[in-house]
Every structure is written in structure tokens, then in C-alpha cells.
N, CA, C and O of each residue as an XYZ file, in Angstrom:
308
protein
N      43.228    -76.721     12.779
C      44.177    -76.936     11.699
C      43.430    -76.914     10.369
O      42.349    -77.455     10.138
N      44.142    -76.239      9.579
C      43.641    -76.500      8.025
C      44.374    -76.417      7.152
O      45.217    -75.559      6.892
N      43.957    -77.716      6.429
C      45.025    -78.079      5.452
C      44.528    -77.850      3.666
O      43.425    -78.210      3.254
N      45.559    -77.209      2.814
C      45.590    -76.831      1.545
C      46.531    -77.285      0.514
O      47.754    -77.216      0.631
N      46.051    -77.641     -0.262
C      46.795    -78.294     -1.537
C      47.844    -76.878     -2.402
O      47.289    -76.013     -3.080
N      49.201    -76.914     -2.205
C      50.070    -76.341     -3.026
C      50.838    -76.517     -4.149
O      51.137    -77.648     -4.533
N      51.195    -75.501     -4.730
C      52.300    -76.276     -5.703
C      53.130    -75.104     -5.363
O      52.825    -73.990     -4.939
N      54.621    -75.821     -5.756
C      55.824    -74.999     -5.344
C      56.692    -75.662     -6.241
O      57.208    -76.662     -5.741
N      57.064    -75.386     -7.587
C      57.469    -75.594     -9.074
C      58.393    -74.830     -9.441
O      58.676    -74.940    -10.634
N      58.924    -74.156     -8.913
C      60.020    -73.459     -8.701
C      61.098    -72.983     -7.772
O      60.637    -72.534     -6.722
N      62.165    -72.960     -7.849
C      63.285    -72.290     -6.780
C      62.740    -70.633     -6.301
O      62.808    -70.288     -5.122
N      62.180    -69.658     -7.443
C      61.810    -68.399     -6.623
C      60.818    -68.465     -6.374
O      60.220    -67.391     -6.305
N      59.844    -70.057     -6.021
C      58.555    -69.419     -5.841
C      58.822    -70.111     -4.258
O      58.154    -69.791     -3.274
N      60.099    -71.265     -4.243
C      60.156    -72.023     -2.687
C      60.244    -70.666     -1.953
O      59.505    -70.266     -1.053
N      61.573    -69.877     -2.669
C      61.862    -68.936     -1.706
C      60.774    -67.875     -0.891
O      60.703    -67.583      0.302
N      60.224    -67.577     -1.692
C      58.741    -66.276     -1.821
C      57.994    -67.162     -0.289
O      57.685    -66.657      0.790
N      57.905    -68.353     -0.661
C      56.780    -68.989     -0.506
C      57.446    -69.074      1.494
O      56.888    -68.585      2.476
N      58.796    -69.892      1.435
C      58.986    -69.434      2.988
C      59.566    -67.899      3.471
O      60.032    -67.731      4.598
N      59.505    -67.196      2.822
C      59.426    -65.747      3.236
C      58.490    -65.498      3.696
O      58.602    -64.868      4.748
N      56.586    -65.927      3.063
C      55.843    -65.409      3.168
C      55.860    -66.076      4.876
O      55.931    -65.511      5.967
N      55.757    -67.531      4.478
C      55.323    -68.288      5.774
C      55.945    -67.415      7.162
O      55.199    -67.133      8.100
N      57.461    -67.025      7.144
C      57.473    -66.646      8.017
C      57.426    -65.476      8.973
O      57.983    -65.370     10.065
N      56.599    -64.568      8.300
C      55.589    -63.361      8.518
C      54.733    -63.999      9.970
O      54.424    -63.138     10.795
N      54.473    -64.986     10.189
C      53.319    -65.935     10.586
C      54.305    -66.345     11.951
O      55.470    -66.727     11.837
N      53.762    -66.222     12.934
C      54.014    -67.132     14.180
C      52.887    -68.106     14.902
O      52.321    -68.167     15.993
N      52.894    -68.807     13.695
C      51.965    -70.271     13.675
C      53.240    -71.666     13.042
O      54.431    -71.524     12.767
N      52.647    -72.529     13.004
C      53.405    -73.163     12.663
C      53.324    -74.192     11.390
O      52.397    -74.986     11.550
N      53.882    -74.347     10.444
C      53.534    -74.766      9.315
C      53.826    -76.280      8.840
O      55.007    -76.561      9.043
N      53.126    -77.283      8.294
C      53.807    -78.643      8.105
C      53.904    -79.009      6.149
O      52.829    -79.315      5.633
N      54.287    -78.992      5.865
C      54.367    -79.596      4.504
C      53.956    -81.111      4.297
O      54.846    -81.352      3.482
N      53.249    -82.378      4.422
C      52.717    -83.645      3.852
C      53.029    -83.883      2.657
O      52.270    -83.295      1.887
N      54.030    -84.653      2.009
C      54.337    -85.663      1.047
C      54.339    -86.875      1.058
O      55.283    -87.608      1.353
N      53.501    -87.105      0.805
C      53.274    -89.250      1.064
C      53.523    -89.003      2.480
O      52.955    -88.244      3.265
N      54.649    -89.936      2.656
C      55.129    -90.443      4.585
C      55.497    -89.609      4.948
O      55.412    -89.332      6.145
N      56.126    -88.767      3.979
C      56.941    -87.293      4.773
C      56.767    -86.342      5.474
O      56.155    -85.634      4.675
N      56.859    -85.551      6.704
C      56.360    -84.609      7.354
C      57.328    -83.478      7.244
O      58.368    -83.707      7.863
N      57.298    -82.580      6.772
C      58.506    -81.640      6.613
C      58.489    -80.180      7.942
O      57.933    -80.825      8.831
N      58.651    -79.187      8.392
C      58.302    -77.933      8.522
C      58.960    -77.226      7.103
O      59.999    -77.139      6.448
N      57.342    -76.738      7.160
C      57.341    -75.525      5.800
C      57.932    -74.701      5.394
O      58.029    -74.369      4.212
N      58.734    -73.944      6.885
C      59.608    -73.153      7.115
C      61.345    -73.588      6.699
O      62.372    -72.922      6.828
N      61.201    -74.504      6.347
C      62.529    -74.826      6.167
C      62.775    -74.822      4.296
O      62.030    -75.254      3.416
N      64.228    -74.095      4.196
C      63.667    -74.490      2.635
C      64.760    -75.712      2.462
O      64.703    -76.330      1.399
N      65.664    -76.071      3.345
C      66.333    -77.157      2.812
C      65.398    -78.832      2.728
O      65.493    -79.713      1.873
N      64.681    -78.782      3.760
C      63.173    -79.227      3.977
C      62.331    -80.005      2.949
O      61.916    -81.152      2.781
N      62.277    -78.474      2.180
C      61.273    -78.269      0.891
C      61.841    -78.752      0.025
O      61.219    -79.517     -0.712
N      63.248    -78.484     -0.216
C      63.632    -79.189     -1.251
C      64.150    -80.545     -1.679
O      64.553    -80.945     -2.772
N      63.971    -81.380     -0.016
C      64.051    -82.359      0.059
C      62.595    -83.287     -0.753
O      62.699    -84.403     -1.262
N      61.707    -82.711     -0.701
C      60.207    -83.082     -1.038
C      60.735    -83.120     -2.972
O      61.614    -82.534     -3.602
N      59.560    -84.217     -3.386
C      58.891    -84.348     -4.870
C      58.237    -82.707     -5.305
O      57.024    -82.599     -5.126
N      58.706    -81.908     -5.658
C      58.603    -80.833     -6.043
C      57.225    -80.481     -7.825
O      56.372    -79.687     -8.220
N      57.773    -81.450     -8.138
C      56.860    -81.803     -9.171
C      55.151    -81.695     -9.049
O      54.307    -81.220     -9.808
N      55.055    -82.444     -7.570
C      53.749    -83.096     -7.336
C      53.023    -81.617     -6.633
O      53.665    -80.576     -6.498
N      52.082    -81.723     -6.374
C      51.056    -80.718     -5.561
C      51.491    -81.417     -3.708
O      51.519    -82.606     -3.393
N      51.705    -80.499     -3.011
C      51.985    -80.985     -1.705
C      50.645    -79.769     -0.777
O      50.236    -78.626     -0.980
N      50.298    -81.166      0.546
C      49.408    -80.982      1.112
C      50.338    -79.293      2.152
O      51.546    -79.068      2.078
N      49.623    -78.678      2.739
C      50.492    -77.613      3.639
C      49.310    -77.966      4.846
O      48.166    -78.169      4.441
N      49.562    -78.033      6.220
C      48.983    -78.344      6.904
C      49.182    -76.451      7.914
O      50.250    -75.985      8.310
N      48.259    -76.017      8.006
C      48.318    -74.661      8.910
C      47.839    -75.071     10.110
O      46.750    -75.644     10.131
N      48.807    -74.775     11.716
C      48.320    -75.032     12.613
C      48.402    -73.399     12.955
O      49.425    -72.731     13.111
N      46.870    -72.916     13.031
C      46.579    -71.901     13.783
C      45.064    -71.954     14.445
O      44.199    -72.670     13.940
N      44.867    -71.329     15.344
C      43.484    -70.912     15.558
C      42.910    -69.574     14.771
O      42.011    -69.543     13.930
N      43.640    -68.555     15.256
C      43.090    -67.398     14.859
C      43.859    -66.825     13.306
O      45.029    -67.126     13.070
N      42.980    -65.929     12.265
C      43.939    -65.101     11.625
C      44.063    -66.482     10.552
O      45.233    -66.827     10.381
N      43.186    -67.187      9.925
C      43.444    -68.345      8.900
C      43.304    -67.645      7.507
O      43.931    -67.979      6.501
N      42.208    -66.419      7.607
C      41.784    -65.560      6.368
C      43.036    -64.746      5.796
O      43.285    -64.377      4.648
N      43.699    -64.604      6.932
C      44.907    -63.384      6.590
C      46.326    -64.389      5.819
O      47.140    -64.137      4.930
N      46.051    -65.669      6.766
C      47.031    -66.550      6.137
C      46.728    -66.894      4.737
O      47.488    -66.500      3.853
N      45.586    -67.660      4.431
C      45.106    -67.628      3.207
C      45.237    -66.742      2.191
O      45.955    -66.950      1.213
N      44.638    -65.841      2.349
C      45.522    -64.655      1.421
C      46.649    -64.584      0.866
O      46.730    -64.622     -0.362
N      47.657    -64.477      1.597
C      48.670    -64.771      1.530
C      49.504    -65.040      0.926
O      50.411    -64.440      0.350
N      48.951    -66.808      1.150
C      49.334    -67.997      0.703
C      48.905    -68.084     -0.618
O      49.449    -68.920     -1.340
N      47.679    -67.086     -1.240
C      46.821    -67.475     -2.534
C      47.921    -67.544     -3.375
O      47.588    -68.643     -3.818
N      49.270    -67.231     -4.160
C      49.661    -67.537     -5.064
C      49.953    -68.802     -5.124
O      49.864    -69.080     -6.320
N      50.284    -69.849     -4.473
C      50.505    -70.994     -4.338
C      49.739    -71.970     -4.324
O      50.115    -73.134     -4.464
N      48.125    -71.466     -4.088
C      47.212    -72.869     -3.364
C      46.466    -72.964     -4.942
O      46.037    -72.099     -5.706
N      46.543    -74.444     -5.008
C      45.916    -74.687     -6.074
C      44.226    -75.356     -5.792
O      43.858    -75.786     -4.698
N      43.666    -75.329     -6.600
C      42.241    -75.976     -6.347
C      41.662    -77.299     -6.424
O      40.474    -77.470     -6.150
């Protein structure tokens, strides 16, 4: 598993953002404080503090580089 700090600050970037995810047959978690979301969901997502930077938890083994990529418009540093 590996986990990356996002931001998702917008309505077309939620959308983009689970489009991209679900290219992917891995499975994705979103972390907000107590909250555990799937990533894949955007009603989900928009349940979350949108404001804040949210953790994305990637459960894959293989193919993390290709996800990363990806994912680069979103992951902040």
C-alpha cells in the first residue's frame, strides 16, 4: 500500500480525478481524520472537508509508477 497526500478543490477536478481512478482495478481509500471513504465514489468525496489536503491510500502491488503518473495532477508535496 501507498499512501499520498491530495488536493481535490474543485467539482471538475473530483470528477477527472474519479474518472482517472477508475482506469485502475486496484482499489482506492480516501483518509479524512476518522473517515474512510472509497475514492471511487464521488458522492463519497463529496461527503469529505474538501478544503483540506486528503490522505489517498493505493492498495496495489504491481503498476504503482503508472498509477502515480496519473494521479500527478492532484498529489501535492
Amino acid at each position: 500500500m501507498k499512501t499520498v497526500r491530495i488536493s481535490l478543490n474543485s467539482i471538475d477536478k473530483v470528477k477527472s480525478f474519479v474518472n482517472d481512478l477508475t482506469k485502475f482495478d486496484v482499489d482506492f481509500d480516501l483518509v479524512s481524520g476518522r473517515y474512510v471513504i472509497d475514492a471511487k465514489s464521488i458522492m463519497g468525496i463529496f461527503s469529505l472537508d474538501l478544503s483540506k489536503p486528503i490522505d489517498l491510500n493505493i492498495h496495489a502491488e504491481n503498476g504503482i509508477d503508472e498509477i502515480l503518473n496519473t494521479l500527478a495532477p492532484y498529489i501535492i508535496q
